[in-house]
C-alpha positions as CSV (number, residue, x, y, z in Angstrom):
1,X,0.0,0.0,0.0
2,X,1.4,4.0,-0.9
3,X,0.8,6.7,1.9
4,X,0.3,10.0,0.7
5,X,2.7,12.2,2.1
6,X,1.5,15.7,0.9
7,X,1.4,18.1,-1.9
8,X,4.2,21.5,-1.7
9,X,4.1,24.6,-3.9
10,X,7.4,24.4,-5.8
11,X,7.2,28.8,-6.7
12,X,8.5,27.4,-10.2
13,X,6.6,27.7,-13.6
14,X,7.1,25.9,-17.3
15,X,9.1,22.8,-15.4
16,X,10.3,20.7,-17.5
17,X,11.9,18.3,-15.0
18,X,12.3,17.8,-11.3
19,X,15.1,16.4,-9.7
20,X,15.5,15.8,-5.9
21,X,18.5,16.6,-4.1
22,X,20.4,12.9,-4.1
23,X,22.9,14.0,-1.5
24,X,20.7,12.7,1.4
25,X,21.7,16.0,3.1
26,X,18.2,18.3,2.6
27,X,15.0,18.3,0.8
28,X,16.3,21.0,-2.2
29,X,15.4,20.2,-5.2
30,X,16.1,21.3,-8.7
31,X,13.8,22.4,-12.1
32,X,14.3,22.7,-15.8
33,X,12.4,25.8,-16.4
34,X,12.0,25.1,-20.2
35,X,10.1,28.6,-21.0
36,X,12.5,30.7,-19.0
37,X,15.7,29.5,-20.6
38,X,17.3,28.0,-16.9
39,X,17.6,25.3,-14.2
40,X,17.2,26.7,-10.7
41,X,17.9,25.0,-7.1
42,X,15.0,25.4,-4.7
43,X,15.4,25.1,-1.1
44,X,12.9,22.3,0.2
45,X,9.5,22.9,1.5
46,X,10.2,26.9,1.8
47,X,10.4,26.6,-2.1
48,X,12.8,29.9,-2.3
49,X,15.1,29.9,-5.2
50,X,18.5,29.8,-3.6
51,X,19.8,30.4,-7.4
52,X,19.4,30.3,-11.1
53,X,21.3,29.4,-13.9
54,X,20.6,30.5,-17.6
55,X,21.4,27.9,-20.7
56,X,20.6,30.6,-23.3
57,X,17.8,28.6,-24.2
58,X,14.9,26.0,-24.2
59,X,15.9,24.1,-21.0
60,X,15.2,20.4,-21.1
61,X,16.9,18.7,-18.2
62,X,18.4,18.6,-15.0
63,X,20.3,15.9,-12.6
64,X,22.3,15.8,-9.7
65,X,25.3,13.7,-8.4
66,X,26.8,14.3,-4.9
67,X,29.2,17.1,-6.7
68,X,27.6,18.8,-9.3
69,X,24.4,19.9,-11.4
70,X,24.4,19.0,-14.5
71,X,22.1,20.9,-17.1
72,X,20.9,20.5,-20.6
73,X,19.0,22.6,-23.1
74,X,16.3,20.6,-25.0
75,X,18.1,20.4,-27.9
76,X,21.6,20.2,-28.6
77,X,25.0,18.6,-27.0
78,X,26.3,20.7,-24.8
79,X,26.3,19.7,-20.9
80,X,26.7,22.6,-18.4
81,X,28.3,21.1,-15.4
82,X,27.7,23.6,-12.3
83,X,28.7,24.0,-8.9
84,X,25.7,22.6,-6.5
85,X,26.1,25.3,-4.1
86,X,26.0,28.5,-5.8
87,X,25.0,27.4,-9.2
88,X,28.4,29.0,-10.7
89,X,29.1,26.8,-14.1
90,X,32.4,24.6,-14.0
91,X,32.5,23.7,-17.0
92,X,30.9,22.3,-19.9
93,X,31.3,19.1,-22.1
94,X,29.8,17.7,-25.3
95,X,27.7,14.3,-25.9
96,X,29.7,12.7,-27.7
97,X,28.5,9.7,-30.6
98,X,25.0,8.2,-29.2
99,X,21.9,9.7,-30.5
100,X,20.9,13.1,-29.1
101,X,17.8,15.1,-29.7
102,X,14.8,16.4,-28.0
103,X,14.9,15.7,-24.4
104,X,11.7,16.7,-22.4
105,X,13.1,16.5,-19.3
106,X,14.8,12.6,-19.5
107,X,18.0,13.5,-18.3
108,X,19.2,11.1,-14.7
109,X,23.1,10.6,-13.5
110,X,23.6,7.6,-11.5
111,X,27.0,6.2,-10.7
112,X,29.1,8.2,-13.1
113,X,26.8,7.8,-15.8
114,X,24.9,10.1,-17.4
115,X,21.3,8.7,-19.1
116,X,20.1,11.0,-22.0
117,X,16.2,10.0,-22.6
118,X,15.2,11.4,-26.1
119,X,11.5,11.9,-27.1
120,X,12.1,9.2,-29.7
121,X,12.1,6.5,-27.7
122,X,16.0,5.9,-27.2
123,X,17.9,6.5,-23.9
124,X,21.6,6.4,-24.1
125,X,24.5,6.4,-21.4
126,X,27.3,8.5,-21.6
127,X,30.2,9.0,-19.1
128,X,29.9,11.8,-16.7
129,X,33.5,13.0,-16.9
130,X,33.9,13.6,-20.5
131,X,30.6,13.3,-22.3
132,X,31.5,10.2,-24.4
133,X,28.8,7.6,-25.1
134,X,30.3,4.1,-23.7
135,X,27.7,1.9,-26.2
136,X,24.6,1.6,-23.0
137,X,21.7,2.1,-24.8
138,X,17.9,0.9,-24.6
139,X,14.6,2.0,-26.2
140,X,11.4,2.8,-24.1
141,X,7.8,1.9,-25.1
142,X,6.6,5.5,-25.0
143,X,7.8,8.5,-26.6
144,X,9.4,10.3,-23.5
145,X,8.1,13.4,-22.3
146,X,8.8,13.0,-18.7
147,X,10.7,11.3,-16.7
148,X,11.5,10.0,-12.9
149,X,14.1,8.4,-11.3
150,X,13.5,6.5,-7.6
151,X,17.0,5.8,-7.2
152,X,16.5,2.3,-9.2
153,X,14.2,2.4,-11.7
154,X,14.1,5.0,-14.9
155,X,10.6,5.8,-14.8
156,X,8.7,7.7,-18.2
157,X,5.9,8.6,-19.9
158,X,4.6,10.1,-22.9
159,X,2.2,12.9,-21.2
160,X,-0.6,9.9,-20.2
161,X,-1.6,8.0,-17.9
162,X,0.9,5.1,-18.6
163,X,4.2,4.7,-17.0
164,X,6.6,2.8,-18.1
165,X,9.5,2.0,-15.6
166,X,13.4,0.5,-16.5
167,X,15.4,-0.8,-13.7
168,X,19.2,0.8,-14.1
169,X,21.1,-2.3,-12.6
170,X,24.8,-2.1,-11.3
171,X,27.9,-4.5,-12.5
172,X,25.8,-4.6,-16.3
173,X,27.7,-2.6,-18.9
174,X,25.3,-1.6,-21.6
175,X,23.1,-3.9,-23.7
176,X,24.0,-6.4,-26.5
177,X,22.2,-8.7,-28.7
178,X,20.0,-10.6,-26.2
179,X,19.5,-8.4,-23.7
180,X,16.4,-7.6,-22.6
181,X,17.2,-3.6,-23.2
182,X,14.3,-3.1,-26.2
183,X,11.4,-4.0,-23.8
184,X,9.2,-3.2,-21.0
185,X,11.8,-4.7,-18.4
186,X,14.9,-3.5,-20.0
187,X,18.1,-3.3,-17.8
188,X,20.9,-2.0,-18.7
């Protein structure tokens, strides 16, 4: 059975994607604000905007590792890595090979790995560090146009009432012929 723990205000318009804090430290949070151009870090239930940082355009996605934000307009290859604390950029990197589009808000880092969801179906891995696509792919049933991540499962949805969730598995390296990664249980 599911509790329902509450509803907050975020004080955020045009998200495009929510990301929790995954430092275990607080409740912030951060958005993808795709019709004002940025990605902004909220403080918890207060929901002030402790900064904002602009992409110089359409802003698709946002994730978190313990370090850094990492940001992503809806289109294009360019990463903007930023500091978690004050939003200040660090630097940037490009997605290398792999198949980049649209992204509506698909984008999750988990364990030095940085999973690009397209609005064609595909999501594909790239390392954190450098941007370069290490082969991890998998295709989702829906188009994606949101997403969630629990801290296991790659969660999306193509703006119904379906869900369709991916388990991210550790000690797997990407998929191969005879994996299950093309599927409604795909693990990668």
């Amino acid at each position: 059975t599911y509790q329902y723990l509450g509803n907050f205000n975020t004080g955020q318009n045009c998200m495009m994607q929510l990301w929790a804090d995954t430092d275990g430290n607080d409740t912030d949070f951060y958005t993808a604000n795709w019709g004002y151009d940025s990605v902004s870090r909220i403080k918890g239930k207060t929901s002030t905007k402790v900064w904002n940082f602009n992409v110089g355009s359409t802003s698709g996605t946002v994730a978190t590792d313990t370090q850094y934000v990492y940001a992503a307009r809806h289109s294009g290859r360019t990463v903007y890595v930023l500091n978690k604390s004050n939003g200040s950029q660090v630097k940037t990197f490009n997605l290398t090979n792999g198949q980049v589009n649209n992204s509506h808000g698909g984008l999750a880092v988990i364990e030095g790995k940085l999973y690009y969801g397209n609005s064609d179906r595909r999501v594909d891995r790239f390392d954190v560090s450098n941007g370069n696509w290490d082969g991890g792919t998998f295709t989702t049933a829906p188009n994606i146009y949101n997403m969630a991540f629990n801290g296991k499962d790659y969660c999306v949805s193509s703006n119904n009432s379906s869900v369709y969730c991916y388990t991210i598995l550790k000690g797997k390296t990407g998929c191969t012929t005879g994996d299950d990664c093309d599927d409604k249980d795909a693990e990668i």
